[in-house]
C-alpha positions in Angstrom: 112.5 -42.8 118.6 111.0 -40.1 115.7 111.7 -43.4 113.6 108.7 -45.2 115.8 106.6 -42.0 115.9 106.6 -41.5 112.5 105.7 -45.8 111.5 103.1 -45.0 114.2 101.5 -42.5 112.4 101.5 -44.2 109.2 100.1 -47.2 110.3 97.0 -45.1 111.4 96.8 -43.4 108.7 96.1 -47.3 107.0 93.8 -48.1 109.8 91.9 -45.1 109.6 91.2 -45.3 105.8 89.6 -41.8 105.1 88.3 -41.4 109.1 90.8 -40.1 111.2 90.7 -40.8 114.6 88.2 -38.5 116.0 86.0 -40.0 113.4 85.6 -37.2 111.5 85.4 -38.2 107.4 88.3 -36.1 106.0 87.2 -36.3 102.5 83.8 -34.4 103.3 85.2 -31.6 105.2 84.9 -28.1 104.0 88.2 -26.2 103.3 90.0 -23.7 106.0 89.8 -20.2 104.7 91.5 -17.6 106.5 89.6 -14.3 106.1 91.9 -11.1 104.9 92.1 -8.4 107.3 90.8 -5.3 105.4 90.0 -3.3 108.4 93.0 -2.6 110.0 95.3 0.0 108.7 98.6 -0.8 106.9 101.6 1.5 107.2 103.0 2.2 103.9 106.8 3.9 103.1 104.9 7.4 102.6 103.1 7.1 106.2 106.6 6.3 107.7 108.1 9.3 105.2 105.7 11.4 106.9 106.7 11.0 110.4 110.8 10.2 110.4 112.5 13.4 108.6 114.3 12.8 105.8 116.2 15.8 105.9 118.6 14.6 108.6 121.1 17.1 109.8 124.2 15.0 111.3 124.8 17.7 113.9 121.2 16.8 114.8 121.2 15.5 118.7 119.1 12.6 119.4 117.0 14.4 121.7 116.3 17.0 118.5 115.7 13.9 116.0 113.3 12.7 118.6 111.3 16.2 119.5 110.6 16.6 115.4 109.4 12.8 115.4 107.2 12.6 118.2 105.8 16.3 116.5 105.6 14.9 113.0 103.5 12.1 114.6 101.6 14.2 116.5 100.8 16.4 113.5 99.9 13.5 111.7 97.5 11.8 114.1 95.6 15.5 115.1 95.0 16.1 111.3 93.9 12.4 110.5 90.0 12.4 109.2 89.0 10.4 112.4 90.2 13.2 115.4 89.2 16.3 113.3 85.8 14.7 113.3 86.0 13.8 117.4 84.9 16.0 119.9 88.4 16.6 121.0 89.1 17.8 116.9 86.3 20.4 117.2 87.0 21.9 120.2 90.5 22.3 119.3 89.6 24.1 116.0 87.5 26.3 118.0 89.6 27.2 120.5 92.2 28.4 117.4 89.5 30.1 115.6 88.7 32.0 119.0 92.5 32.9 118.8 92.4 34.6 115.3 92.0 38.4 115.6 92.0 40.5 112.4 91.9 44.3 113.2 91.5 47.1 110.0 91.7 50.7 110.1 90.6 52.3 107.2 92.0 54.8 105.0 90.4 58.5 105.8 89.8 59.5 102.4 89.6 57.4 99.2 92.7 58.0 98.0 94.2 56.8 102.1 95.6 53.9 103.1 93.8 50.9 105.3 95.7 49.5 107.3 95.3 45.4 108.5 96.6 43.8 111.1 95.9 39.7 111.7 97.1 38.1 114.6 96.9 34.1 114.8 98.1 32.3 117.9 98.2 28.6 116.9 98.7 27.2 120.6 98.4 23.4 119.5 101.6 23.5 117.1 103.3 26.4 119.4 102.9 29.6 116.3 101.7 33.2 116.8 101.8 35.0 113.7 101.3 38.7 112.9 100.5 39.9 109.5 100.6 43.9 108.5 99.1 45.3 105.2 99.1 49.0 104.6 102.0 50.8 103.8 103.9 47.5 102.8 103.1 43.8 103.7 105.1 42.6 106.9 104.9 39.1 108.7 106.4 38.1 111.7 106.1 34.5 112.8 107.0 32.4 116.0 107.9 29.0 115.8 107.9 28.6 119.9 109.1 25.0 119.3 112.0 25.7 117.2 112.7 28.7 119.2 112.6 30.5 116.0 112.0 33.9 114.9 111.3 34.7 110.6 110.4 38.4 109.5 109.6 39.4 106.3 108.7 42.4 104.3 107.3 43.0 100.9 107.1 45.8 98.5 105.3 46.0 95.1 108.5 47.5 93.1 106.6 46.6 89.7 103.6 45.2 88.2 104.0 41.1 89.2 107.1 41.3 90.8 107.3 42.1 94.7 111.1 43.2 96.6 111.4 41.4 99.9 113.6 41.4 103.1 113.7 38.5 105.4 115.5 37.6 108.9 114.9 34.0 109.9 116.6 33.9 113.5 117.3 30.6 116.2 118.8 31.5 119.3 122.5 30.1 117.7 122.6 31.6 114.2 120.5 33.9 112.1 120.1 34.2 108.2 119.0 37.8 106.3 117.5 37.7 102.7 117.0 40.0 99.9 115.1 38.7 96.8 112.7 39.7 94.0 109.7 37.3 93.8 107.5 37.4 90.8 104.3 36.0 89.7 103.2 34.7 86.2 
């Protein structure tokens, strides 16, 4: 049978002679061109680096691997150029700026010291952070979504080099650092 269809065919392809059979002259038509999609956004190996962690922990649950995806992508999508220029963008940033308190008492006498406090709840990503200058520099910072805990103080001990203490804590193991940072 696809013997006869294809005889078929070439026979009216000899009767047609440059006319096909809706009598349109083949040899006069105008090239198909497909037209290149520029407009819509490709996803390249760094965009998918972004989102899935690389830093896979094999102990990870599924449920965990999931949670940091779906907050990488959020991440990713709330700081793209096109929502931090949306309404929804600017109201967000202005509901954290609104959350930002920075409170100073200053020193008595010249040779005093001022104390600074800054408070920053960052409700969107689920931080508070609380920052102390005065007597030493302290942080403390929430991670409400890792259920994490990190303090950390720092000393001038010389010129460029600063002594600090840290306690990064989880609910199921905690970690204490001493170091000496320095600047150049």
């Amino acid at each position: 049978m696809g013997y006869v269809w294809s005889i078929l065919l070439f026979l009216s392809a000899l009767v047609c002679s440059g006319k096909c059979m809706a009598g349109v002259e083949l040899s006069t038509t105008k090239k198909l061109v497909i037209p290149v999609d520029n407009v819509t956004p490709k996803i390249t190996t760094q965009d998918v680096q972004k989102v899935i962690p690389t830093d896979n922990v094999y102990a990870e649950t599924t449920s965990t691997m999931m949670t940091r995806i779906a907050d990488r992508t959020f991440n990713l999508w709330f700081n793209s150029d096109v929502v931090q220029e949306s309404l929804l963008g600017k109201a967000i940033q202005e509901t954290q700026e609104t959350l930002k308190t920075d409170v100073v008492v200053p020193a008595s006498s010249k040779q005093g010291i001022s104390h600074r406090f800054s408070f920053r709840v960052e409700a969107f990503q689920a931080l508070a952070k609380m920052e102390y200058k005065g007597w030493l520099n302290a942080a403390v910072n929430y991670n409400a979504a890792a259920a994490s805990t990190d303090v950390e103080f720092r000393e001038r001990v010389f010129r460029d080099k600063d002594l600090t203490l840290s306690h990064k804590g989880t609910s199921s193991n905690s970690l204490a650092m001493i170091g000496l940072a320095w600047q150049w």
